[in-house]
C-alpha positions in Angstrom: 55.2 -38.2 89.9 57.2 -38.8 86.7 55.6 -40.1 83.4 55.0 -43.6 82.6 57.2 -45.5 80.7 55.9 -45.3 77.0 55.3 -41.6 77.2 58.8 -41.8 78.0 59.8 -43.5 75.1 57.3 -41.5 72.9 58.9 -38.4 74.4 62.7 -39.5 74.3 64.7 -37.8 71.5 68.2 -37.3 70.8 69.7 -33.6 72.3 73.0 -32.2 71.2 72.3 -28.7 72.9 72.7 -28.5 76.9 72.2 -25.7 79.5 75.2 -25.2 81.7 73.6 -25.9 84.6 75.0 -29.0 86.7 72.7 -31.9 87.5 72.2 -32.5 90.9 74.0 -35.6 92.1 70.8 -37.6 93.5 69.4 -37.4 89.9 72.8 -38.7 88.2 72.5 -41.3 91.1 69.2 -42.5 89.7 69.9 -42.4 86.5 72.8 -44.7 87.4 70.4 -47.2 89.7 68.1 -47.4 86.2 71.6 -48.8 84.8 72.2 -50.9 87.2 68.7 -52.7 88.0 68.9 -53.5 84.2 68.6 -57.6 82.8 72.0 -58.8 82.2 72.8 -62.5 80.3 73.2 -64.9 83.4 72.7 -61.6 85.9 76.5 -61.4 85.5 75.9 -57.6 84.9 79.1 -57.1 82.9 78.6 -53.0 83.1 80.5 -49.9 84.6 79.9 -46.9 84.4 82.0 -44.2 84.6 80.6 -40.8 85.3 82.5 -37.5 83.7 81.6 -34.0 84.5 85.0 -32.6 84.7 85.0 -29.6 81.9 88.5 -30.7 80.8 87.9 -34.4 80.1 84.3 -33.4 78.6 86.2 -31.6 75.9 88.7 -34.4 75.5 85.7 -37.3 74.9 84.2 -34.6 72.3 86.6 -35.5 69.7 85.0 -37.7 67.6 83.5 -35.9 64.9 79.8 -36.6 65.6 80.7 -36.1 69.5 81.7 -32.0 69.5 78.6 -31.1 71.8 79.6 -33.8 74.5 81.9 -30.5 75.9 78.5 -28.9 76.3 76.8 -31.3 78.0 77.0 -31.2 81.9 78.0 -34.9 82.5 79.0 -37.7 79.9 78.3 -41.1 81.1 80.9 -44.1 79.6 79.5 -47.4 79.4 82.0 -49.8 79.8 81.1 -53.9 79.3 83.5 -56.8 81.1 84.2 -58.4 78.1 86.1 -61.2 79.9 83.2 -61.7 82.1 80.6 -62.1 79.4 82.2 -62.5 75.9 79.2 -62.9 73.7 76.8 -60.2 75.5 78.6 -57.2 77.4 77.7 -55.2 74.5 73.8 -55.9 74.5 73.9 -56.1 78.3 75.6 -51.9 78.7 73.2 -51.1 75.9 70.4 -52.4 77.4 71.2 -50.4 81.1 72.4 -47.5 78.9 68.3 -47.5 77.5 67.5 -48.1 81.2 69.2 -44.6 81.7 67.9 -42.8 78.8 64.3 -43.1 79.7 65.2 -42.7 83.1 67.0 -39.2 82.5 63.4 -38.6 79.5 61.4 -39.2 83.1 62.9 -36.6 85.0 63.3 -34.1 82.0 66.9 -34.6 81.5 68.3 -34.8 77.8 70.2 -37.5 76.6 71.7 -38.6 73.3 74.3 -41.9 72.6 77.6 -41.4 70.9 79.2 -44.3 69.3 81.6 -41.7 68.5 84.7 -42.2 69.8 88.8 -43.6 69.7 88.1 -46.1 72.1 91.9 -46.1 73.3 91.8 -42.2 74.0 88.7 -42.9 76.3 90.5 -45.9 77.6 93.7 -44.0 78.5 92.3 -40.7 79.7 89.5 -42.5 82.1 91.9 -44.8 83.4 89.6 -47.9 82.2 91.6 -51.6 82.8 92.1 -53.8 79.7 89.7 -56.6 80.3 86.7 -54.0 79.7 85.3 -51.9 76.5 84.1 -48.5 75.8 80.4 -49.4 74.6 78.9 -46.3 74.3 79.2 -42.3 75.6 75.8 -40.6 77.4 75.4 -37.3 77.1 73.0 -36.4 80.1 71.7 -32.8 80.8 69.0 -30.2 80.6 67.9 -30.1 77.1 68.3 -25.7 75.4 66.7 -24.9 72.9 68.4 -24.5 69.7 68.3 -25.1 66.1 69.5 -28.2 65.8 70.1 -29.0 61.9 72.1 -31.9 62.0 68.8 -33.6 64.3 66.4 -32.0 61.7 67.6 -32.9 58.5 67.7 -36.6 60.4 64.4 -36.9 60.8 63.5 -35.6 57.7 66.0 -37.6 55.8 65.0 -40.9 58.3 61.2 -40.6 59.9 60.3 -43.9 61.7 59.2 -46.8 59.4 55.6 -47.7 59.8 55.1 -50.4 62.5 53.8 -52.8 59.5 57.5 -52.3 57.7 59.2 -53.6 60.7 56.9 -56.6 62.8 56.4 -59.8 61.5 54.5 -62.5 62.9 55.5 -66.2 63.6 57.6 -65.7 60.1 59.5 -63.3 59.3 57.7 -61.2 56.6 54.0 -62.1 57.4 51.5 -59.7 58.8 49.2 -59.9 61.3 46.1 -60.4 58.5 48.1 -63.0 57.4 48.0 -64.9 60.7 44.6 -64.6 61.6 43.9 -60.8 62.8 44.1 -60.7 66.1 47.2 -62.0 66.5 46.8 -64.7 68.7 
C-alpha cells in the first residue's frame, strides 16, 4: 500500500533533477483524480489541468529563470483556475488540488516541485489556454535522480522550517498554547 498522508508530507520535498523515464499514464491519471477530488469554494471547482510531456513544449515552459529543469522532467502539469467562474478563489482552489497532486505523486514515489516561474502569456499561447482562465502554477512530476542539487541545499540552509511555536497561535494571534491554558482546549 502507499504511505499515509503525513509521512507524505514529512517526506515531500522539492526535486529539480528527473530520470528520463516516462510515467506511466495510470499514475499521471491518479495524480490528476487527487486534483480533481480536491475542496473547491462553492464545489465550483474552477481548475484544469493541462498535462505536457511533449519534449518540445517542456523546453519551451522551462524559460523562466528558476524553471530550466522543467525540460528534464518527464511531464509538467499547468494548473489553470476559471477566473470568471470564481473570481475571488480560483487561485486557492488550483493550489489547493495542485497540493492534492503533490502528495499524491510523494505517495507513489514520484518527484514534484511548483514553479511560479513563468510568462503567463507564453504558456497561454503555446497550450492553447482560452482567455477567461489563468496559469496558476507549473508541476513538475517525475522520478526523482540523484544529484547535487545546490540551489535546493543552500535553500534549506539559508531557510530551515520555523519552529511550530514561531508560526501557531491560539485564539489570538500571538499567544501560545501555555498562554491559553495547556492543553489547548
Amino acid at each position: 500500500m502507499g504511505m499515509e498522508v503525513f509521512e507524505a508530507v514529512q517526506k515531500r520535498r522539492s526535486i529539480r533533477a528527473y530520470e528520463s523515464t516516462p510515467v506511466p499514464i495510470d499514475k499521471i491519471m491518479r495524480v490528476l483524480e487527487a486534483g480533481r477530488l480536491a475542496p473547491s469554494a462553492g464545489n465550483i471547482q474552477p481548475w484544469h489541468f493541462v498535462v505536457v510531456t511533449d519534449a518540445e513544449k517542456r523546453e519551451r515552459l522551462a524559460q523562466g529563470m528558476f524553471a530550466k529543469f522543467l525540460k528534464e522532467a518527464p511531464v509538467v502539469i499547468v494548473g489553470c483556475g476559471n477566473q470568471k467562474a470564481s473570481p475571488k478563489w480560483f487561485m486557492v482552489d488550483v493550489a489547493i488540488a495542485m497540493q492534492n497532486m503533490v502528495l499524491t505523486a510523494t505517495g507513489m514515489g514520484l518527484g514534484t516541485c511548483w514553479v511560479g516561474s513563468f510568462d503567463e502569456s507564453q504558456v497561454r499561447q503555446l497550450l492553447k489556454i482560452p482567455e477567461n482562465y489563468r496559469v496558476v502554477a507549473l508541476l513538475a512530476l517525475g522520478y526523482p535522480r540523484e544529484k547535487f542539487d545546490l540551489t535546493g541545499k543552500v535553500l534549506h540552509l539559508v531557510r530551515r522550517r520555523k519552529p511550530i511555536e514561531k508560526v501557531v497561535s491560539f485564539e489570538e494571534f500571538g499567544r501560545k498554547p501555555q498562554d491559553v491554558g495547556g492543553s489547548g482546549e
